[in-house]
ZAZAMI-213432 format. One line per field, with one value per residue (C-alpha): residue number from 0; x, y, z. Coordinates in nm, 4 decimals. Layout:
! residues N
seq: [NUM_...]
u: [X_...]
v: [Y_...]
w: [Z_...]
! end
This chain:
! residues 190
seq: [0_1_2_3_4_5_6_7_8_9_10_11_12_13_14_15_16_17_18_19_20_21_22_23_24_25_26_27_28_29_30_31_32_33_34_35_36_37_38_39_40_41_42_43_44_45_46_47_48_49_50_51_52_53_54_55_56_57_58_59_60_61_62_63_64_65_66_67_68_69_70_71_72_73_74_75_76_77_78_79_80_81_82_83_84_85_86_87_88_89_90_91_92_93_94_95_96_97_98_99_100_101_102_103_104_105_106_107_108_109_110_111_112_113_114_115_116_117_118_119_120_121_122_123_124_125_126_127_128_129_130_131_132_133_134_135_136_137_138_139_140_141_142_143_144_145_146_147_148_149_150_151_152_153_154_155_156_157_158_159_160_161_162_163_164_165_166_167_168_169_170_171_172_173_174_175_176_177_178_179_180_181_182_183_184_185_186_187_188_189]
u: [8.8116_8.8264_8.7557_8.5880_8.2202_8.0174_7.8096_7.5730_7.5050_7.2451_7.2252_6.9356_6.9626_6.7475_6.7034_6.3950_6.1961_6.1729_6.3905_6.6581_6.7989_6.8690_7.1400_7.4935_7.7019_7.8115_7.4877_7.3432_7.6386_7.6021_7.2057_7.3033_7.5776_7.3191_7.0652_7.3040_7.4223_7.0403_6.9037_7.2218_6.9263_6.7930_7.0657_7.1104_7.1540_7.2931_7.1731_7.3095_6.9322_6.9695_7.1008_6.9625_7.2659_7.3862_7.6863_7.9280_8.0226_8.2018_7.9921_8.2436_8.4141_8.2556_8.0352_8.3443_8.5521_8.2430_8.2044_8.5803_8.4896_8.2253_8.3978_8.6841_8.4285_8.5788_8.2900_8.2730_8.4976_8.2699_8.2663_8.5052_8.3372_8.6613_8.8911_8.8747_8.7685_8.9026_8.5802_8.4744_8.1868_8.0804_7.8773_7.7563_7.8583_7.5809_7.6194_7.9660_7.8906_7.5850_7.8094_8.0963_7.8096_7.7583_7.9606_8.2099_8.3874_8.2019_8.2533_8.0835_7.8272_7.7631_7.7875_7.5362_7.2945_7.3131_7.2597_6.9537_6.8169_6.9283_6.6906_6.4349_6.1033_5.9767_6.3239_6.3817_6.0354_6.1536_6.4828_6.3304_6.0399_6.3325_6.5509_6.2910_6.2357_6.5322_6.5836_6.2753_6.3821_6.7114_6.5729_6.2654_6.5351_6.7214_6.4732_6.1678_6.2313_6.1031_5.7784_5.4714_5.3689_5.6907_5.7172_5.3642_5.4293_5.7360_5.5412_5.3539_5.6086_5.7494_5.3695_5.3656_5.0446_5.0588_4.7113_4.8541_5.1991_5.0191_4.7877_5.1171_5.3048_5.0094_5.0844_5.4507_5.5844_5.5123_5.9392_5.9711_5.6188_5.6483_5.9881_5.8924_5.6280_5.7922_6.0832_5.8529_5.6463_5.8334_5.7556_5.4279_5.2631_5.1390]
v: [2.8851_2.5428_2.4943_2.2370_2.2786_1.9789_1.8168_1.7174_2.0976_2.2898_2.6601_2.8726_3.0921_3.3814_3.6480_3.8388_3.7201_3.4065_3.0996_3.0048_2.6605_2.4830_2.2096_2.2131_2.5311_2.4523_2.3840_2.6800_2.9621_2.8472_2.8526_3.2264_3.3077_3.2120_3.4098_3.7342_3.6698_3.7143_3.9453_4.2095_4.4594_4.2181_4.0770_3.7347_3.5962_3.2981_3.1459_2.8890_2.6868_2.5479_2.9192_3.1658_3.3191_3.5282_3.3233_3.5529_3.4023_3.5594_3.5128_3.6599_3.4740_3.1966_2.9165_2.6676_2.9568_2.9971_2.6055_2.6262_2.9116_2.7411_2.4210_2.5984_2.8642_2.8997_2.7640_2.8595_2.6952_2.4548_2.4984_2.3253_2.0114_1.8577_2.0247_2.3155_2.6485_3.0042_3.1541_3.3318_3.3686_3.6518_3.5774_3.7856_3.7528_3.5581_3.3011_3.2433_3.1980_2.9276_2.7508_2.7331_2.5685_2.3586_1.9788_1.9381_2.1928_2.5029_2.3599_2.0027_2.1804_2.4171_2.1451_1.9518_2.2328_2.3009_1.9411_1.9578_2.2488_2.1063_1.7511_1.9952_1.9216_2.3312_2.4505_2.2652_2.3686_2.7650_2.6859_2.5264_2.8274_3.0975_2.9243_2.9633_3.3008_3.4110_3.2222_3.3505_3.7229_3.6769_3.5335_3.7848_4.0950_3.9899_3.9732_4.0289_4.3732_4.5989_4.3912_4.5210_4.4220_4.3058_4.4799_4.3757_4.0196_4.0355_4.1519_3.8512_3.6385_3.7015_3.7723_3.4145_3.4684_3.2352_3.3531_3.7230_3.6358_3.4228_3.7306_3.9769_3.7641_3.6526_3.9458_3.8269_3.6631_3.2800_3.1677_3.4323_3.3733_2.9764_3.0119_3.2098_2.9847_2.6827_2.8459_3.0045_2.6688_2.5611_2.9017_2.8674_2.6718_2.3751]
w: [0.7997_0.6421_0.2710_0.0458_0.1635_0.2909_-0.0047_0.2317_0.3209_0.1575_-0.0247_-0.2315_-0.4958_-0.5042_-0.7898_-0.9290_-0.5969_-0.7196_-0.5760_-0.8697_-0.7488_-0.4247_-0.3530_-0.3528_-0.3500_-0.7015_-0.8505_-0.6835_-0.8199_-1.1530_-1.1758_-1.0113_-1.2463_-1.5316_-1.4092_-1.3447_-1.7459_-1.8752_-1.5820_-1.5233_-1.3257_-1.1168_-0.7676_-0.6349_-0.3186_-0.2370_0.1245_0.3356_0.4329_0.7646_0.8810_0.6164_0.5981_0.2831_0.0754_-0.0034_-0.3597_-0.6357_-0.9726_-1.1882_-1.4510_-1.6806_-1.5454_-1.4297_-1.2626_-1.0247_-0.9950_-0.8730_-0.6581_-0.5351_-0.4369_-0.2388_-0.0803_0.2954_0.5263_0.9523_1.1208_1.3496_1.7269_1.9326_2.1027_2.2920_2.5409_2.7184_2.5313_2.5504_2.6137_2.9353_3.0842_3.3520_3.6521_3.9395_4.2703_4.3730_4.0901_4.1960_4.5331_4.4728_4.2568_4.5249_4.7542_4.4962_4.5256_4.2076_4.0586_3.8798_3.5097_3.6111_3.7282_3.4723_3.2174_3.4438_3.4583_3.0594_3.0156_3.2062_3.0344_2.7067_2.8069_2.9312_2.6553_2.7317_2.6668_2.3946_2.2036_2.2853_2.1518_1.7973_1.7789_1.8602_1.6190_1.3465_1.4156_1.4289_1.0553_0.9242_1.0384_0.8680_0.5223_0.5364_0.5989_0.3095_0.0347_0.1509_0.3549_0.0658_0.0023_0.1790_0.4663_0.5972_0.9352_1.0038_0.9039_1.1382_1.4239_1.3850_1.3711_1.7036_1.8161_1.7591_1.5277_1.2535_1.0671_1.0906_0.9235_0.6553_0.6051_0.5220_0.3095_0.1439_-0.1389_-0.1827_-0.4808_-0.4106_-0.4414_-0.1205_0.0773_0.0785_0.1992_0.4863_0.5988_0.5980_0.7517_1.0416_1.0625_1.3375_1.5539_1.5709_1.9220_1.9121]
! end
């Protein structure tokens, strides 16, 4: 895990269903240490935006303990794009035999065939409308799975039925509901 998060990346605070801040990791603990100093019943949650994933961040200690916190938070270590890479993958027998009639080695072409997919217009709309939903989903679960009408606005999600999911979160607090929709705006076909 490296430290010293990237200022260009993004977080959102979240307490009393409504959204605190959004920006920097910093700027975002201390808007959430604030609001956990004047609202002790109600959680936060910190979220990373472009993956909707919860922040674990320590809010104890006074405003510019968390800001130091904050600044040395680890962050995922980011994928390995050179040289060659411990993972494995398993194929069947038939896969291994089409890609020994295959000219090259197996890597080239599996790295020629995942290239193609990856230039492939279809396959790259799925990818962006599965990567939505699978954001949505995550942000939804994490503060928005005790409102009502979340399993039905879930169904619609991955129903693909935009006037549906609008219906269900249409009773949500606003901070929570407009957050959902931009984040699912992607998943919905053109």
């Amino acid at each position: 895990m490296s430290t010293n998060p990237d200022p260009t990346q993004s977080y959102s605070a979240f307490g009393g269903n409504r959204r605190l801040a959004s920006g920097s990791l910093s700027h975002v603990a201390k808007a959430a240490k604030a609001f956990t100093e004047t609202q002790s019943k109600d959680g936060v949650l910190i979220l990373e935006d472009t993956t909707c994933r919860i922040v674990d961040l320590d809010l104890s200690g006074d405003a510019a303990m968390v800001s130091r916190k904050a600044a040395h938070h680890p962050q995922p270590n980011q994928p390995q794009t050179n040289g060659p890479s411990s993972q494995e993958i398993s194929l069947l027998p038939r896969h291994w035999s089409w890609l020994a009639s295959q000219s090259g080695n197996p890597s080239a072409t599996l790295r020629r065939l995942i290239d193609q997919a990856r230039r492939d217009p279809d396959q790259q709309m799925a990818d962006r409308q599965r990567d939505a939903q699978q954001m949505t989903y995550r942000f939804c679960q994490a503060l928005c799975g005790d409102l009502a009408g979340f399993e039905e606005a879930m169904r619609a999600l991955y129903r693909q039925d935009k006037a549906a999911f609008n219906a269900h979160t249409q009773p949500w607090p606003a901070d929570l509901a407009d957050r959902a929709r931009e984040l699912a705006a992607p998943s919905w076909p053109a």
